[in-house]
C-alpha positions as CSV (number, residue, x, y, z in Angstrom):
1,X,-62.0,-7.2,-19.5
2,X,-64.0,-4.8,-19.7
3,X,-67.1,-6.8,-20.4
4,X,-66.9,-7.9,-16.7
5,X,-69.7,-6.3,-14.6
6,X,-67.2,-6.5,-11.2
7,X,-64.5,-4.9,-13.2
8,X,-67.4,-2.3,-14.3
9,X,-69.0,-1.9,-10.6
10,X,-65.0,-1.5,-9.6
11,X,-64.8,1.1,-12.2
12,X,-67.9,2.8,-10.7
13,X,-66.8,2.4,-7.3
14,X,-62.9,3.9,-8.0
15,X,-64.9,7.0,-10.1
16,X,-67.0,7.8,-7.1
17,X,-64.3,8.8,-4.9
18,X,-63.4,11.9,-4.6
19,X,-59.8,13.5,-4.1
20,X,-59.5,15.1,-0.7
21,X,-59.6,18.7,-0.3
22,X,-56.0,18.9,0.6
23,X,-54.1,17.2,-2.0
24,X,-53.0,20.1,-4.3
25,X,-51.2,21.1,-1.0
26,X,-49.6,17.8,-0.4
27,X,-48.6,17.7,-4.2
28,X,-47.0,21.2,-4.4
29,X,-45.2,20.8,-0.8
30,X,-44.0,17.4,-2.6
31,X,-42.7,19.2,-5.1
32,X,-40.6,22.3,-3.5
33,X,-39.4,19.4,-1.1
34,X,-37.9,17.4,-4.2
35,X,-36.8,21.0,-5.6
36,X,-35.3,21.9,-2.5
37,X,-33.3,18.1,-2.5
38,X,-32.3,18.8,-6.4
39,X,-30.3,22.2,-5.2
40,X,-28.5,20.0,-2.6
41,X,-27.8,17.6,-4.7
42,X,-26.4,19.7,-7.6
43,X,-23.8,20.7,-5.0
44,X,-23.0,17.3,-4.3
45,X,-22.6,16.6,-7.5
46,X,-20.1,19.7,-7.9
47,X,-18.3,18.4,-5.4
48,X,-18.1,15.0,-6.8
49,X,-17.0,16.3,-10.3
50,X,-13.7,18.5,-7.8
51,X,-13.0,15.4,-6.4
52,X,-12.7,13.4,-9.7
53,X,-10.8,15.7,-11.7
54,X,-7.4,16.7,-11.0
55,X,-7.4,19.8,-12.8
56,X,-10.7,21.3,-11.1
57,X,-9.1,19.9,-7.0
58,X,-5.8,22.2,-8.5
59,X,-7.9,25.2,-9.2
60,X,-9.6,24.5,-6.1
61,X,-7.0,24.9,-4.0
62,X,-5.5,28.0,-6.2
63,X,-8.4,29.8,-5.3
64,X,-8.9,29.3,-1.8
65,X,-4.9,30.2,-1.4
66,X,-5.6,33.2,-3.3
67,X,-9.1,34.2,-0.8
68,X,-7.3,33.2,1.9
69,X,-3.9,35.3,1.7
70,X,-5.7,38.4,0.1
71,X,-5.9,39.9,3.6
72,X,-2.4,39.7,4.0
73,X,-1.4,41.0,0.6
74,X,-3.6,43.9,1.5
75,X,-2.0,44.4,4.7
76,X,1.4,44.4,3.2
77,X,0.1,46.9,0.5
78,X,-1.2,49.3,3.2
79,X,1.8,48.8,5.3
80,X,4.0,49.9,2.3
81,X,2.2,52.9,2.0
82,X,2.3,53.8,5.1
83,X,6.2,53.3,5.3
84,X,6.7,55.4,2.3
């Protein structure tokens, strides 16, 4: 094929082109766009692992109950000290 003088002159023609003077821009703002997708898809895919696993939904929910009544244990704490 590469005996063929069109395949050559289309050789030529494709070397003569040049890149534009903004594609390293494009290329890098490509590239923290699919970096930026990656991080949202890594909590997807945390979220997807919760989901599946039975254990992981139990401890979960474990945690939020224990971040959500801490300000009511501390309460309770600082209400007994104050009573005694």
């Amino acid at each position: 094929m590469s005996e063929d003088p069109l395949y050559d002159e289309w050789i030529d023609q494709r070397r003569a082109i040049g890149s534009p003077d903004d594609l390293t821009d494009r290329v890098m703002a490509s590239v923290e766009e699919l970096d930026s997708q990656r991080k949202q898809f890594l909590f997807l895919r945390i979220a997807q692992w919760i989901e599946d696993k039975r254990l992981a939904r139990w401890s979960a929910c474990l945690a939020a109950l224990l971040v959500g009544s801490s300000p009511f244990l501390y309460l309770a704490y600082i209400a007994q000290l104050l009573v005694f």
